[in-house]
C-alpha positions as CSV (number, residue, x, y, z in Angstrom):
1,X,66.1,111.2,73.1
2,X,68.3,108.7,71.3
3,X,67.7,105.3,73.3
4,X,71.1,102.5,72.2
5,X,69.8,98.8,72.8
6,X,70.9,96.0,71.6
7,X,69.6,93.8,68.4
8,X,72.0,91.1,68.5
9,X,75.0,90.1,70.7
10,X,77.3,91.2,67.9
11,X,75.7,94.2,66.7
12,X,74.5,97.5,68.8
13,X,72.1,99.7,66.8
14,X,70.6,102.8,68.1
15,X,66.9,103.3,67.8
16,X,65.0,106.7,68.2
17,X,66.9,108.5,65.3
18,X,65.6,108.9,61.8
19,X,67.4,105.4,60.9
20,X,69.1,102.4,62.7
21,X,72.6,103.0,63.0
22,X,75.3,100.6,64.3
23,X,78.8,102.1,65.8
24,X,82.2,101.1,65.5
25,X,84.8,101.1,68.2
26,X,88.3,100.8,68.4
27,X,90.7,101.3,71.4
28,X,94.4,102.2,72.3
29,X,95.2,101.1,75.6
30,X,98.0,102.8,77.6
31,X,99.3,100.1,79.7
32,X,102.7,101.1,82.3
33,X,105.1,98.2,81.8
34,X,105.2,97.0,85.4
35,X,109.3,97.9,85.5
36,X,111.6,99.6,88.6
37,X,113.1,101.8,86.4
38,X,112.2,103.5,83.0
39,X,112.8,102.7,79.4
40,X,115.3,104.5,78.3
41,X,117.0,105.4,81.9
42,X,118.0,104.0,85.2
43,X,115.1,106.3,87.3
44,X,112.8,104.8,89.3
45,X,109.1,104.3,88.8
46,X,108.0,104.9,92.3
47,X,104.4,106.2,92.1
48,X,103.5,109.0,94.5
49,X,106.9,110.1,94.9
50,X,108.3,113.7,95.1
51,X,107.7,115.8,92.2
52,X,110.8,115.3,89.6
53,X,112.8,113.3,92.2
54,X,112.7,110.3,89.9
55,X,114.5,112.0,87.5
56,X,117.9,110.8,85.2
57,X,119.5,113.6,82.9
58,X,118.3,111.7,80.2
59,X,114.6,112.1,80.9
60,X,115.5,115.6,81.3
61,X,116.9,115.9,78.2
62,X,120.3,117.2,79.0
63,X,122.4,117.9,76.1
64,X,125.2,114.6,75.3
65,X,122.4,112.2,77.2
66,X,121.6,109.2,74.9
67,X,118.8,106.8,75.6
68,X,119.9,102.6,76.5
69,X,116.9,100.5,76.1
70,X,115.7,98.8,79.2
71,X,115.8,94.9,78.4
72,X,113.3,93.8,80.9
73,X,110.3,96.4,79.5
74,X,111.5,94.4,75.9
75,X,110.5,91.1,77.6
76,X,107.2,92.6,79.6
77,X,106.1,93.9,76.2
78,X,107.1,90.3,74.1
79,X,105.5,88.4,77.6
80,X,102.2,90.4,77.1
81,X,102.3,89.5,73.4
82,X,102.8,86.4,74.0
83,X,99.8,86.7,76.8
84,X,97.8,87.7,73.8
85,X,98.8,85.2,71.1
86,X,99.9,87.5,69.0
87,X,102.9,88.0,66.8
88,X,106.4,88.8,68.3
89,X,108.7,90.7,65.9
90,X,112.3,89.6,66.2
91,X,113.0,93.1,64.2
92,X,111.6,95.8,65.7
93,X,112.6,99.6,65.3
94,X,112.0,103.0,67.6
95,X,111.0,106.5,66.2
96,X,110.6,110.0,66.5
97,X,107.3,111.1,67.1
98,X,107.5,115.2,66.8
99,X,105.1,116.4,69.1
100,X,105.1,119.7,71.5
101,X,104.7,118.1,75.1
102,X,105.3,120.8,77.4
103,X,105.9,118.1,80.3
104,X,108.3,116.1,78.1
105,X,111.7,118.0,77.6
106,X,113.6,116.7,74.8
107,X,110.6,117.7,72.7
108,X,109.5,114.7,70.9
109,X,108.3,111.0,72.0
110,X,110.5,108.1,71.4
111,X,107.9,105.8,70.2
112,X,107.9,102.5,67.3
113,X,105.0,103.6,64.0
114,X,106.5,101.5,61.3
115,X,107.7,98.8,63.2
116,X,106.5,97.4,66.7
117,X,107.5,94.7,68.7
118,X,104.3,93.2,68.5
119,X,102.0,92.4,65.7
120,X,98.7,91.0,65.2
121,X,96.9,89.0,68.6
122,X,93.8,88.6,70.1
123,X,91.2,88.6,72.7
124,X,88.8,87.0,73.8
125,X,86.0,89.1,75.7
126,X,82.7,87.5,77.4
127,X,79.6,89.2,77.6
128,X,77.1,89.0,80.6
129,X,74.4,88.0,78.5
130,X,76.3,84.6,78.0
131,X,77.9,85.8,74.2
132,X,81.8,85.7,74.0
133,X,83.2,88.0,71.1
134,X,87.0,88.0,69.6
135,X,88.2,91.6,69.3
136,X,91.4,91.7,67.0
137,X,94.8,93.8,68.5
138,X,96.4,95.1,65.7
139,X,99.8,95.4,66.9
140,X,101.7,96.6,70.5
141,X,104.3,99.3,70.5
142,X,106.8,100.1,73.1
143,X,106.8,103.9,74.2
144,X,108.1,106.6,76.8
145,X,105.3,108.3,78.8
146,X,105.5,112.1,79.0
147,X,105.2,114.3,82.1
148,X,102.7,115.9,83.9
149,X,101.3,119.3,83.7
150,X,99.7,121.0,87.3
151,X,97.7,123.5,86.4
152,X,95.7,124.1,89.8
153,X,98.5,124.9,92.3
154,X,98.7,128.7,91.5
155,X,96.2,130.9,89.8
156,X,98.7,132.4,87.1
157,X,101.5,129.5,86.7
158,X,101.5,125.8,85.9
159,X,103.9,123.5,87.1
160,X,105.5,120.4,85.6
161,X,106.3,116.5,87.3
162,X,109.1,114.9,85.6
163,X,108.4,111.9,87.1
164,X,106.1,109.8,84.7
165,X,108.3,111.5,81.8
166,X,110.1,108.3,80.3
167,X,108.0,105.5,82.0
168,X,107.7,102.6,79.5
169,X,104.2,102.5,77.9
170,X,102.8,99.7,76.0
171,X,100.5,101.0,73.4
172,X,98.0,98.1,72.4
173,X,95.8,98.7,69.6
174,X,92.6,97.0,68.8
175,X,91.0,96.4,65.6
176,X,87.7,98.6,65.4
177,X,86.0,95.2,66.1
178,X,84.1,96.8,69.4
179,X,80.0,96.9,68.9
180,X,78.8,98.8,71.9
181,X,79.6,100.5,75.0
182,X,79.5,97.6,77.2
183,X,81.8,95.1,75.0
184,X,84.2,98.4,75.4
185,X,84.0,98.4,78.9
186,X,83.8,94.0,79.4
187,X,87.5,94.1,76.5
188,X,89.2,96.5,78.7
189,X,88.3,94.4,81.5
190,X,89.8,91.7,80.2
191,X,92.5,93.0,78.8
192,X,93.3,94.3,82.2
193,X,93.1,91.3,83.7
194,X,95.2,89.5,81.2
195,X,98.2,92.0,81.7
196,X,97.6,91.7,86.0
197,X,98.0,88.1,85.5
198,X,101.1,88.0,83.5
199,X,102.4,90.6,85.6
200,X,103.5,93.6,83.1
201,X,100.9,96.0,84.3
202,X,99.3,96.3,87.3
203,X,95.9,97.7,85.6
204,X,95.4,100.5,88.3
205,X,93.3,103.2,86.1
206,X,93.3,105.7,89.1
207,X,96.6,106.3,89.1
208,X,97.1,106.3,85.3
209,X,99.2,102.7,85.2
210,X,96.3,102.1,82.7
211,X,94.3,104.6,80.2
212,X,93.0,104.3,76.7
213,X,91.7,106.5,74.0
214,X,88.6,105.4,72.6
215,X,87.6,106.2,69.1
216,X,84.0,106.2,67.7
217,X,82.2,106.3,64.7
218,X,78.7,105.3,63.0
219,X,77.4,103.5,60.2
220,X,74.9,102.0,58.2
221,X,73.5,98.9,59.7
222,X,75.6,95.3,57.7
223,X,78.3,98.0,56.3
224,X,80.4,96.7,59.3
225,X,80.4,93.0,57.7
226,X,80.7,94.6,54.2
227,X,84.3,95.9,55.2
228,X,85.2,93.6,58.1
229,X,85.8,90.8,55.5
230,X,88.0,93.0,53.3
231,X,89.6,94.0,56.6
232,X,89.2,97.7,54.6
233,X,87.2,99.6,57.1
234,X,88.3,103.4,55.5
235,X,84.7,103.7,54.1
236,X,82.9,103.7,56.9
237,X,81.9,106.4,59.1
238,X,84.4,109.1,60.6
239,X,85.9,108.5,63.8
240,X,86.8,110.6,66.3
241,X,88.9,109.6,69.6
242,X,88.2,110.2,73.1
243,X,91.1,111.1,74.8
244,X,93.0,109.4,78.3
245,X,89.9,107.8,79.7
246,X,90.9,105.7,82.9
247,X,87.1,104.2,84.2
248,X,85.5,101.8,82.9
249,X,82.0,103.3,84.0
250,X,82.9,106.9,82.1
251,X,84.2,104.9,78.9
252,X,80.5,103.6,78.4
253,X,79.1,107.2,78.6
254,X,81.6,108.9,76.3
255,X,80.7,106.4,73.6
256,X,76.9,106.8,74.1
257,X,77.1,110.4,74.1
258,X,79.7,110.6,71.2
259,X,77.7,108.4,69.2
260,X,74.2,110.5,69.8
261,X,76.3,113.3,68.9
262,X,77.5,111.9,65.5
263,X,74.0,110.9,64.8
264,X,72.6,114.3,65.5
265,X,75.3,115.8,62.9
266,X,74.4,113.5,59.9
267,X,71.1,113.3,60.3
268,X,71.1,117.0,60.1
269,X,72.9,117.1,57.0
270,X,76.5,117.6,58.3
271,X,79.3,115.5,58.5
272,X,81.8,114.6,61.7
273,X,85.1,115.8,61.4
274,X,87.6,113.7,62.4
275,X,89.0,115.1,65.7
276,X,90.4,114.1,69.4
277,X,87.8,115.0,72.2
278,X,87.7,114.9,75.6
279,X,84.7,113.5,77.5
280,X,83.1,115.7,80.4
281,X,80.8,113.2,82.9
282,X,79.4,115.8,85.1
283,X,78.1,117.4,81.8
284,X,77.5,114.4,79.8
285,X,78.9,115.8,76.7
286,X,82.1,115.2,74.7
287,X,83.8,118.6,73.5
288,X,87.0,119.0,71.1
289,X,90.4,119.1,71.7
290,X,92.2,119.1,68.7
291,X,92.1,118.1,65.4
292,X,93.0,114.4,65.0
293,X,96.7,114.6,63.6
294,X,97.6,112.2,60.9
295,X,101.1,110.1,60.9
296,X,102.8,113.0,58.8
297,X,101.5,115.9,61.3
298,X,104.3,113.9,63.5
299,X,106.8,113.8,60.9
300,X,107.9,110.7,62.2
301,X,111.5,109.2,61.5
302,X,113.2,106.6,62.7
303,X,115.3,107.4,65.8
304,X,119.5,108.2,65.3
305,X,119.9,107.3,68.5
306,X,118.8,103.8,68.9
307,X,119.7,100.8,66.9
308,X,117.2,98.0,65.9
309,X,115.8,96.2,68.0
310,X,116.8,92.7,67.3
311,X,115.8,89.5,69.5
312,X,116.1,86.0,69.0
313,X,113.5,83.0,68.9
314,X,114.9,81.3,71.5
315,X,114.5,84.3,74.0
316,X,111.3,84.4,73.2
317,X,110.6,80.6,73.4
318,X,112.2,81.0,77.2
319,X,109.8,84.0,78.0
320,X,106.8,82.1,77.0
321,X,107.9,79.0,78.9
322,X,107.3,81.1,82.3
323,X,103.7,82.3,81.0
324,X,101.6,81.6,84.2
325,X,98.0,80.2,83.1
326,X,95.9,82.5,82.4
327,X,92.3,83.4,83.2
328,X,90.3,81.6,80.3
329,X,92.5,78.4,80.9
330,X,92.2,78.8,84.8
331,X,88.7,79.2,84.7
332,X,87.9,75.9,82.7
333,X,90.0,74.0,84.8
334,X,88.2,75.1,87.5
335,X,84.9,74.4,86.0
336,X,86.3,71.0,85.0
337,X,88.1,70.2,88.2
338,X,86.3,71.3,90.5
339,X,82.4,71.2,88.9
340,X,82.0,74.8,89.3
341,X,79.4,77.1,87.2
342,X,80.6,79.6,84.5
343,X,79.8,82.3,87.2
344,X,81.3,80.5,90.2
345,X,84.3,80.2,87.9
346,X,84.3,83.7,86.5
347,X,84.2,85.3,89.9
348,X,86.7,83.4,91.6
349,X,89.2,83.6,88.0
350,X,88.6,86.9,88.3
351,X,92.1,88.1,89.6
352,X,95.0,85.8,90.5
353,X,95.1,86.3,94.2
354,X,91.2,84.9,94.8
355,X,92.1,82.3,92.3
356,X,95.1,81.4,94.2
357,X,93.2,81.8,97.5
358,X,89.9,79.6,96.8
359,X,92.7,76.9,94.6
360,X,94.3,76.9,98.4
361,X,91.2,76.5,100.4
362,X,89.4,73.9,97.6
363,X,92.9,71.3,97.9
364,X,91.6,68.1,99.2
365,X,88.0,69.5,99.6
366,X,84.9,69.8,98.1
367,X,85.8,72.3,95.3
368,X,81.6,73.3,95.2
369,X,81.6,73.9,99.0
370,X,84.8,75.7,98.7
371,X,83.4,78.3,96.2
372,X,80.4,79.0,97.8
373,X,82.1,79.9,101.4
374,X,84.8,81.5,99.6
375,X,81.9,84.0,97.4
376,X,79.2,84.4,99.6
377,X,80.7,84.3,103.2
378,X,84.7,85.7,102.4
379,X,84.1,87.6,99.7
380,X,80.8,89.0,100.9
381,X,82.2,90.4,104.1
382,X,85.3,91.3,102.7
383,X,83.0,93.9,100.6
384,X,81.6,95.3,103.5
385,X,84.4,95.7,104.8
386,X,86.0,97.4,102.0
387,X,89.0,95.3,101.9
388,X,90.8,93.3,99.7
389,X,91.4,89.1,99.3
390,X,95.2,90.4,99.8
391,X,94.4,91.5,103.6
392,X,92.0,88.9,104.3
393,X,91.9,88.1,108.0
394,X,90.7,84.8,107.7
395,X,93.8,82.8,105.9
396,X,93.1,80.0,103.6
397,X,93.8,77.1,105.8
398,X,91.3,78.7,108.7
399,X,88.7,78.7,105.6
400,X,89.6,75.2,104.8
401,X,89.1,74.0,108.7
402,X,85.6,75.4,108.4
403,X,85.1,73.3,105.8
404,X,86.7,70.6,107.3
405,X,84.5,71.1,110.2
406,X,81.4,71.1,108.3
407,X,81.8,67.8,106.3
408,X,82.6,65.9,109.3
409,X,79.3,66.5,110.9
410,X,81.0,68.3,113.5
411,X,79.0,71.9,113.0
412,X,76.0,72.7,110.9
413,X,76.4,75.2,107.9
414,X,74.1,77.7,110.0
415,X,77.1,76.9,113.2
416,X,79.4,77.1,110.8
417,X,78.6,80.6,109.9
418,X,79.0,81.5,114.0
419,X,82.2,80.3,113.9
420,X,83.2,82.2,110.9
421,X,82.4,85.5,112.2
422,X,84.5,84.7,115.0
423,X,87.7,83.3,113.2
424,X,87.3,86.7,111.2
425,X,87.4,89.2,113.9
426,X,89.8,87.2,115.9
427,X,91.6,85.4,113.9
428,X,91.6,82.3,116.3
429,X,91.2,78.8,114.6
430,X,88.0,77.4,113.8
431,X,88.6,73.5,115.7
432,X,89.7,75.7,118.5
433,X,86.6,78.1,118.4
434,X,84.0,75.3,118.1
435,X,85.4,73.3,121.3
436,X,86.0,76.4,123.5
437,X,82.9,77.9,122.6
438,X,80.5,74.8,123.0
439,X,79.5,74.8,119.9
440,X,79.9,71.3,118.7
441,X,77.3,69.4,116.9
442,X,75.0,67.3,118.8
443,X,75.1,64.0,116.5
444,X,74.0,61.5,119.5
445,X,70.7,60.3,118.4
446,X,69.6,59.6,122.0
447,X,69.3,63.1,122.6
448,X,68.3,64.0,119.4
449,X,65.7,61.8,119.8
450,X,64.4,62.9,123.6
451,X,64.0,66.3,122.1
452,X,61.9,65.3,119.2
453,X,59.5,63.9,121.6
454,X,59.2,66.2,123.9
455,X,58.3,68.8,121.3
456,X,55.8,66.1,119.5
457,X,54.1,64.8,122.9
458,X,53.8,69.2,123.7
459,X,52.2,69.5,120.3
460,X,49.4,67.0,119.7
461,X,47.5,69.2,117.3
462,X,50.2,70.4,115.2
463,X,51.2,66.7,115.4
464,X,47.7,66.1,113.4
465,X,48.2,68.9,110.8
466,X,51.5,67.9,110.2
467,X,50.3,64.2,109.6
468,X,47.6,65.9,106.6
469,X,50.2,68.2,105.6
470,X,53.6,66.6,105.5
471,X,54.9,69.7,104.6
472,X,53.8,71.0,108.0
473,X,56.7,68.8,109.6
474,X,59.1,71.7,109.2
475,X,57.6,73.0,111.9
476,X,58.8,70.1,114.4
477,X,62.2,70.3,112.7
478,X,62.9,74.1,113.8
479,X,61.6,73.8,117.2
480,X,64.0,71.0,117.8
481,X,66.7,73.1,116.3
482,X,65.7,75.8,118.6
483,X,65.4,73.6,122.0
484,X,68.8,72.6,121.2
485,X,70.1,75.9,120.4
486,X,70.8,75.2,116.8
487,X,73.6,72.5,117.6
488,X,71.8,69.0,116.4
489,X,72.5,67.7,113.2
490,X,69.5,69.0,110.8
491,X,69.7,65.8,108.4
492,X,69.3,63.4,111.8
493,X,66.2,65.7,112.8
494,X,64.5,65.3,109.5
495,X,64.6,62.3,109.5
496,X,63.5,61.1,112.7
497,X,60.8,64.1,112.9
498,X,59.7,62.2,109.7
499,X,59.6,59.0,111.1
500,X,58.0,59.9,114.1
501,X,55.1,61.9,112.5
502,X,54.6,59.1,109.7
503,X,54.4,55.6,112.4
């Protein structure tokens, strides 16, 4: 059994073979421009609606129907560039890319090979072990999406859903700077988030808004380096690409299981073939699909229908002007503004609406405090409850008056807690809940004070272990707590248990 660990942050090398071996890994991410209508047509993009209702002649390929570029996919795919700091190309051209797709009628792909609107960016992935790693995009292409093919609604027939067929695609490759299975997984994770935050994509893998095709290959441990400073990386091992992946989860199996499998084959004396595969995770095993085509199995040529695409500088200076900030700025202003940790930060960057949601409860408050009730008490509850920050019951400014509540010494944090379950089932407000409810803080010292004595006059021997063993006074401190059903103020009980135990 061929066991993957890791050496280095940067470098994965596979142990249990015959040598060390490190892979390679480059992705092509399918992202769907977030866009109400296609790009080449007027039809909607409504997901889930009826098969081939969002349909124009033109995605159905009826003869005299010419394509019109959708402007507003141009500026979702120049805003993600932009997202990305990567090139924009103020000349950019579309092609032909001839390829049978039965669920795509016209019989080829409008797609850009030679020239794309977007060239070289970058991003910038963090590992959980602490490491942060810079994988290279190579370029981003605009494309049309083809249909979909049903196979399993008759035994004998298949049937075909126009509706995806002219979508606008953004194609964004990656350099083959990916070292292992889990900086796959943590990039496409980022990248996601990226593109959710700028708004062009809405990331959602299950419905296919976002897939990528993975490609693999092995080689000798350092020849990575050798080539990675040439930028000439044809000499190393064969790759072979794993086709529409759309989890995270599966994306780190295929590459395991493709590399053993590469392994096993040279090792053995053979050689990999460079191929597309599919990846099977109730078998664990990758399996072919094709051969991998070259740029000339396409026969690619630049599209008769569609002019240029030219844009100017100052369009794209406007475009990047409305960027929103995104996560790796947000999270170290919230590290810096609010004194949050790199995880505190991470978690609550994480997507924009819990950003926006814990930036809305931490205004004017203790930004520490904030994060903590907004992780562990929202967040946590939210989980069990299998909802989203989007259809949170408990609105910002109810989070905020719990707060509120608790740095004015008017509940404890364990109160506090009380009153949060009840502002989330009922939605009531938390000053409200706390006076109705009788469960204000008891800050008068006179009573605090009566209590602590009854329980210490009650209690003479525990009085003289706790007078050996200071650490014994915790004792005195819950039993006041208790007598006064949880409501005194814990810092004034500590210290007045103290002081009573120590004169």
């Amino acid at each position: 059994m061929l066991d993957l660990t890791y050496d280095t942050p940067k470098v994965r090398t596979i142990a249990g073979a015959k040598q060390d071996w490190e892979l390679v890994i480059g992705m092509e991410v399918h992202a769907q421009v977030s866009s109400q209508s296609k790009l080449f047509s007027a039809a909607s993009t409504k997901f889930g609606a009826e098969p081939n209702s969002n349909v124009a002649f033109v995605d159905a390929a009826m003869p005299g129907m010419l394509p019109t570029i959708n402007e507003f996919c141009v500026e979702q795919a120049v805003r993600t560039g932009l997202g990305l700091k990567a090139k924009i190309n103020l000349w950019s051209a579309f092609d032909r890319k001839n390829y049978f797709y039965p669920d795509l009628p016209q019989g080829y792909q409008i797609s850009q090979l030679y020239h794309p609107i977007v060239g070289e960016g970058e991003v910038l992935v963090e590992m959980g072990d602490g490491t942060a790693r810079l994988v290279g995009v190579e370029r981003i292409h605009l494309e049309q999406d083809a249909g979909k093919s049903i196979h399993d609604m008759d035994p004998n027939m298949s049937f075909v859903d126009l509706n995806r067929t002219g979508v606008a695609l953004m194609e964004i490759v990656s350099r083959p700077d990916i070292r292992g299975p889990e900086e796959a997984a943590a990039y496409l994770g980022k990248l996601r988030q990226i593109l959710r935050y700028l708004g062009t994509c809405n990331g959602d893998m299950q419905s296919g808004a976002m897939r990528a095709d993975v490609n693999v290959s092995i080689c000798a441990p350092g020849q990575y380096e050798k080539y990675a400073a040439t930028g000439d990386f044809s000499h190393l091992g064969t790759r072979c690409e794993i086709k529409n992946m759309n989890s995270m989860r599966f994306i780190q199996q295929a590459i395991e299981v493709e590399a053993k499998r590469q392994i096993a084959i040279v090792e053995s004396g053979g050689e990999v073939v460079q191929e597309t595969r599919l990846f099977d995770p109730d078998k664990q095993e990758t399996r072919s699909m094709r051969s991998k085509e070259e740029a000339h199995d396409y026969r690619y040529f630049p599209d008769p229908d569609l002019l240029p695409l030219v844009i100017e500088q100052d369009w794209v200076d406007q475009i990047n002007a409305t960027l929103p900030e995104l996560p790796d700025a947000k999270k170290a202003r919230f590290i810096n503004d609010f004194g949050l940790s790199d995880y505190d930060a991470s978690v609550l960057t994480a997507d924009l609406d819990s950003s926006s949601y814990f930036e809305e409860t931490a205004k004017g408050r203790d930004g520490k405090m904030a994060a903590n009730w907004v992780i562990n008490e929202l967040f946590g509850r939210l989980k069990k409850d299998e909802k989203d920050i989007s259809d949170s019951p408990v609105p910002p400014a109810l989070l905020g008056g719990i707060i509120d509540l608790i740095a004015s010494g008017a509940i404890s944090g364990k109160i506090a807690k009380d009153v949060f379950e009840i502002t989330y089932t009922t939605g009531r407000d938390p000053a409200e809940v706390v006076e109705t409810e009788g469960l204000k803080q008891v800050t008068d010292t006179g009573a605090i004070e009566a209590a602590v004595d009854e329980i210490i006059a009650a209690n003479p021997d525990q009085v003289a272990k706790a007078r050996e063993n200071p650490k014994l006074a915790g004792w005195f401190v819950g039993q006041v707590m208790k007598a006064t059903g949880g409501k005194a103020n814990p810092k004034v009980v500590n210290e007045m248990v103290a002081a009573k135990l120590n004169g």
